[in-house]
Backbone bond lengths (Angstrom), bond angles and torsions (degrees), N, CA, C in turn:
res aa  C-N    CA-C-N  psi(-1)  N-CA   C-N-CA  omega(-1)  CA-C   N-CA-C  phi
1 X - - - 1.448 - - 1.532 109.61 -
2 X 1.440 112.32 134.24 1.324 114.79 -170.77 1.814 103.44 -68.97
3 X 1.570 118.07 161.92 1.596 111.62 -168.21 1.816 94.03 -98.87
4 X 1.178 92.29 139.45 1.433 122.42 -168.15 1.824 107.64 -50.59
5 X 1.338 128.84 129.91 1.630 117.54 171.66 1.515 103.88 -82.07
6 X 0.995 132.26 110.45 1.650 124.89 -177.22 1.280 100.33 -90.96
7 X 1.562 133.03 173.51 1.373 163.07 162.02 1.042 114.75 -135.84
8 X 1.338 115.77 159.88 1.538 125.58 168.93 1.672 95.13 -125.46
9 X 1.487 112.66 150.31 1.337 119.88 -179.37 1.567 102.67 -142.47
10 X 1.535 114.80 116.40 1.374 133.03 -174.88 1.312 104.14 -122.17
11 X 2.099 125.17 149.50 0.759 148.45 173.47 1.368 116.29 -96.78
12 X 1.329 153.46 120.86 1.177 130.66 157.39 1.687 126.11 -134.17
13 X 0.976 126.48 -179.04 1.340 130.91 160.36 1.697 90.66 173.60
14 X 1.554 93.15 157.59 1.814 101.13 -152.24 1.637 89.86 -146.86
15 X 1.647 132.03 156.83 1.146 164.43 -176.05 1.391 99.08 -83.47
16 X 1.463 130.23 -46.54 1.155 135.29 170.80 1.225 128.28 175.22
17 X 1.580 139.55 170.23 1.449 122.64 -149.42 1.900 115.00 -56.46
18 X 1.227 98.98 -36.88 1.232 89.22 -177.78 1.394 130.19 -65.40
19 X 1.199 101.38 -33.48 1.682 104.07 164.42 1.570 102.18 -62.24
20 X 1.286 129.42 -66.03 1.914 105.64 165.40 1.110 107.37 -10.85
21 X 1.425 129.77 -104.35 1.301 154.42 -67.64 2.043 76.76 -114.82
22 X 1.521 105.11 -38.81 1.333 121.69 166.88 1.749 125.59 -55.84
23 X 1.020 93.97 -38.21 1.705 113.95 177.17 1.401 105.78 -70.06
24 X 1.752 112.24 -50.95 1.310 103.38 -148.07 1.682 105.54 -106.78
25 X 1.339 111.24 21.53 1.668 123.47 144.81 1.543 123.61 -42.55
26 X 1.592 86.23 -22.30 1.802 104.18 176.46 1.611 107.35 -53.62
27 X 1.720 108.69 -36.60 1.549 109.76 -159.49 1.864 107.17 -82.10
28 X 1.386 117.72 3.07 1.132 126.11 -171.75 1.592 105.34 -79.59
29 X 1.694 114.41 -27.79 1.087 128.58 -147.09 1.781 101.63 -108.82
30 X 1.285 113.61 -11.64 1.425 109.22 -172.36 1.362 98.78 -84.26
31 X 1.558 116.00 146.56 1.919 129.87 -174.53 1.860 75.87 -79.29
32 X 0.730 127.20 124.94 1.296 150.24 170.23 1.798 111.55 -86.51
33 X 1.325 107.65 -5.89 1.774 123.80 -178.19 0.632 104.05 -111.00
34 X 1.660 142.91 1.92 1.549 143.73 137.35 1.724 123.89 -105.73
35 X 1.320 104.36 -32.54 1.828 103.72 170.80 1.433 116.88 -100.14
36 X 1.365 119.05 113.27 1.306 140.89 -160.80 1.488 94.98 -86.70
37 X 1.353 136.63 -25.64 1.538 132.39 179.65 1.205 115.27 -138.02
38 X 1.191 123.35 179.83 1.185 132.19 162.21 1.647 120.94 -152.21
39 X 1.353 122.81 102.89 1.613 132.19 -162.99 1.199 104.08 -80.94
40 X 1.574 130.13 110.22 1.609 108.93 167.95 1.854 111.34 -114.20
41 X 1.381 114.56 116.29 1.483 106.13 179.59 1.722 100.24 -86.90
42 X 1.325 82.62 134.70 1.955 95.61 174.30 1.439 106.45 -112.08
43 X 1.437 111.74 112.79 1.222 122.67 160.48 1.684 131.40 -50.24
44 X 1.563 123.93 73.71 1.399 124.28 -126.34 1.712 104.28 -76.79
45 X 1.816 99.90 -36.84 1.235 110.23 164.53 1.559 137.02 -37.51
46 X 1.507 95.21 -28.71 1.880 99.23 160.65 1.374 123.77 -148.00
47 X 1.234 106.97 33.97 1.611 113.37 158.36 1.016 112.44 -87.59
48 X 1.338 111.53 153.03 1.824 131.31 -167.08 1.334 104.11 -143.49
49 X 1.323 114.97 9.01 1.483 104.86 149.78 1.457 144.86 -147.59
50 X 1.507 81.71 67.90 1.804 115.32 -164.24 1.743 119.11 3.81
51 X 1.771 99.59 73.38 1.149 118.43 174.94 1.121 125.00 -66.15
52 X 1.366 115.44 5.42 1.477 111.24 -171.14 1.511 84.15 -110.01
53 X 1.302 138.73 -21.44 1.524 139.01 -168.51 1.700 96.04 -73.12
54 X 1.396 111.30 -45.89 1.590 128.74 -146.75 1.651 97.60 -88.38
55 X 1.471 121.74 -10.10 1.537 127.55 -155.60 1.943 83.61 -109.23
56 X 1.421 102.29 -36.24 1.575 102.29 -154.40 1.870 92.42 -86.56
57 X 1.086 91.92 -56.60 1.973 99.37 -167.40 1.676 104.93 -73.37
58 X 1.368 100.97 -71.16 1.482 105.46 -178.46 1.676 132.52 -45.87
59 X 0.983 103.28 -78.45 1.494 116.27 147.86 1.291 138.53 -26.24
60 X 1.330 100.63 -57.22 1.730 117.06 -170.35 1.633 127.75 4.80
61 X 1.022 93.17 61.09 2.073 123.35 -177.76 1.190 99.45 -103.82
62 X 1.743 105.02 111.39 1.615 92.18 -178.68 1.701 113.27 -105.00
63 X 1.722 103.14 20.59 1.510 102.71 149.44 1.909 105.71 -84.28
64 X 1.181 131.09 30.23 1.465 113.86 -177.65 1.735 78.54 -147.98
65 X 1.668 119.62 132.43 1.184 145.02 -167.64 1.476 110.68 -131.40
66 X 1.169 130.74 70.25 1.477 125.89 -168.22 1.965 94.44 -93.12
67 X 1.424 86.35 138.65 1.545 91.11 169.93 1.512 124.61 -146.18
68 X 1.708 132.63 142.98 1.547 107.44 -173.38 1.442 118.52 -87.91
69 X 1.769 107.54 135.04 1.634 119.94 164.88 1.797 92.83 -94.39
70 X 1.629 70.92 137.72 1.708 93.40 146.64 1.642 93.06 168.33
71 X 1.661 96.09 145.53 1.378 107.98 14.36 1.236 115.81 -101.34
72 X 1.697 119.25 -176.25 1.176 126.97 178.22 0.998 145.35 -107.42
73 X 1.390 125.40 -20.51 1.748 131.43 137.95 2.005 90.54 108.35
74 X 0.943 94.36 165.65 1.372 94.89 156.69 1.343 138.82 -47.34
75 X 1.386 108.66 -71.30 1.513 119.48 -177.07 1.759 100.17 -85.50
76 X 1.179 132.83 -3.62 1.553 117.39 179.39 1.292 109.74 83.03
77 X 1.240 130.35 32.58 1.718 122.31 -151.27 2.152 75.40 -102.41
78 X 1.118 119.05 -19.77 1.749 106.60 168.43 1.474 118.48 -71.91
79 X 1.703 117.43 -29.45 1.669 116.99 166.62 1.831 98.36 -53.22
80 X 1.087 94.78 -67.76 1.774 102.13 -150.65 1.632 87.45 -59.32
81 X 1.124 166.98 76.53 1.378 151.90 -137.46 1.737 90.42 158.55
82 X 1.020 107.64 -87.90 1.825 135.77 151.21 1.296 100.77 -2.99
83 X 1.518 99.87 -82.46 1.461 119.51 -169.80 1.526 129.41 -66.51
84 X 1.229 102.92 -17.85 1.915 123.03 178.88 1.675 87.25 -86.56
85 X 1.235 137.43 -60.21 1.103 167.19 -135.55 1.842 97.18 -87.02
86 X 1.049 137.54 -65.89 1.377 141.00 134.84 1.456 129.21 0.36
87 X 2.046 90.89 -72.91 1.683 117.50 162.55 1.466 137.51 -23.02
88 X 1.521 62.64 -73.52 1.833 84.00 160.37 1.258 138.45 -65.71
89 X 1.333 112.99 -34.59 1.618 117.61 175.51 1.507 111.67 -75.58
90 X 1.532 110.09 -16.27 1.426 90.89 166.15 1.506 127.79 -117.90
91 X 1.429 110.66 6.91 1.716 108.31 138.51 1.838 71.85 140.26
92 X 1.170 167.24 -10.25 0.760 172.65 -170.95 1.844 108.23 -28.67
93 X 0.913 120.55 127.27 1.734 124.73 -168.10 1.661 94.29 -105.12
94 X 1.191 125.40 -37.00 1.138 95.13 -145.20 1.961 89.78 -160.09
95 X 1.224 123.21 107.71 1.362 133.60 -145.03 1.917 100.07 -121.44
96 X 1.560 126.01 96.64 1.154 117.40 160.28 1.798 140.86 -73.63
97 X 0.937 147.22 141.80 1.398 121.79 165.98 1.402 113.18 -106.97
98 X 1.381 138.14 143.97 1.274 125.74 -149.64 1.510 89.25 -162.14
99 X 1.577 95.72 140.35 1.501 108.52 -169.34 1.920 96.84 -79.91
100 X 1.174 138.14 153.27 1.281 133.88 -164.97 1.796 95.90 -99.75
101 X 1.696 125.22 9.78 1.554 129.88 169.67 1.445 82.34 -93.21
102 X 1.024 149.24 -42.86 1.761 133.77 -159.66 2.023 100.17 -79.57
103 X 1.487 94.27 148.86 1.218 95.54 164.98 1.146 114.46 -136.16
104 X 1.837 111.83 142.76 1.479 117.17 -159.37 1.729 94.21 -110.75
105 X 0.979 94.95 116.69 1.643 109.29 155.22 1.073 114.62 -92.39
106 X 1.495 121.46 169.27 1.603 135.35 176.92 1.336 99.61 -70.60
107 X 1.177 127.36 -40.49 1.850 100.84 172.09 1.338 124.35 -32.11
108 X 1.931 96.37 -71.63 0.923 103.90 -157.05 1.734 124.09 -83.74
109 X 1.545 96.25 -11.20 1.522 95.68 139.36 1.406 156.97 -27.01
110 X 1.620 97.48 -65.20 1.106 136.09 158.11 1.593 124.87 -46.50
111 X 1.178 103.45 -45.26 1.641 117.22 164.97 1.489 121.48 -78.80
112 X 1.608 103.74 -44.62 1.502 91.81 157.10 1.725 138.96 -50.09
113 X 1.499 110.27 -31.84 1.386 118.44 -160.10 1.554 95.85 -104.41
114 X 1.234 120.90 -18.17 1.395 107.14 137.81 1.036 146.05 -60.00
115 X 1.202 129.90 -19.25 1.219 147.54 -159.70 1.681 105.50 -103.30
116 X 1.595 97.59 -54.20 1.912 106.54 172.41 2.132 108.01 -60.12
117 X 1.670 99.39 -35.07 1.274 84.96 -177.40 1.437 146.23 -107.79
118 X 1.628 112.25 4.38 1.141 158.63 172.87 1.762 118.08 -90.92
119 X 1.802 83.61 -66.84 1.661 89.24 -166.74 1.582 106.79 110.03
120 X 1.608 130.96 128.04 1.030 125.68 -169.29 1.338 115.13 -67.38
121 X 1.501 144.74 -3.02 1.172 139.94 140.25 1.426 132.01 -83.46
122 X 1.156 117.66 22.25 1.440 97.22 -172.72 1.872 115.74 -115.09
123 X 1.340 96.34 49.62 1.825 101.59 173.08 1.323 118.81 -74.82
């Protein structure tokens, strides 16, 4: 079986950089030897801490792709839209969304993408 292209797909908009800069400690934590990207839609209409400045200059990881939706609706159902939408155009197999409080280790990676590509019975 060919090995899976994974993504990560994040939502954000922030009060101000530090809450970013706070949030995105998340990216320290991804096994980076299984997730080939990372999609972040920034809700531009109410971020306050010009994440798209801090994704492009600061950062400048071009496994991490932040880009602005809007609009954005209540529930964000135009990020995750964006971000599938992104996925896909660049060959992407297999697309997570992940709250940026969880942290993914290679375990539990590993168990996930078994699970998406197998099926939890099939050892």
């Amino acid at each position: 079986m060919e090995k899976p292209k994974l993504a990560i797909g994040l939502r954000v908009y922030e009060k101000n950089r530090e809450a970013l800069i706070k949030k995105m400690g998340f990216l320290d934590h991804v096994p980076w030897n299984l997730v080939q990207k990372v999609f972040v839609a920034v809700n531009v209409e109410k971020d306050q801490s010009d994440a798209l400045e801090f994704f492009k200059v600061f950062l400048n990881d071009p496994r991490v792709e932040a880009f602005p939706v809007q609009p954005w609706f209540k529930i964000g159902v135009t990020a995750l839209n964006a971000i599938v939408h992104k996925a896909t155009a660049e060959g992407f197999t297999h697309l997570w969304f992940v709250s940026t409080r969880l942290v993914i280790n290679e375990g539990i990676a590993q168990i996930l993408l078994k699970y998406v590509t197998r099926g939890p019975r099939d050892d």
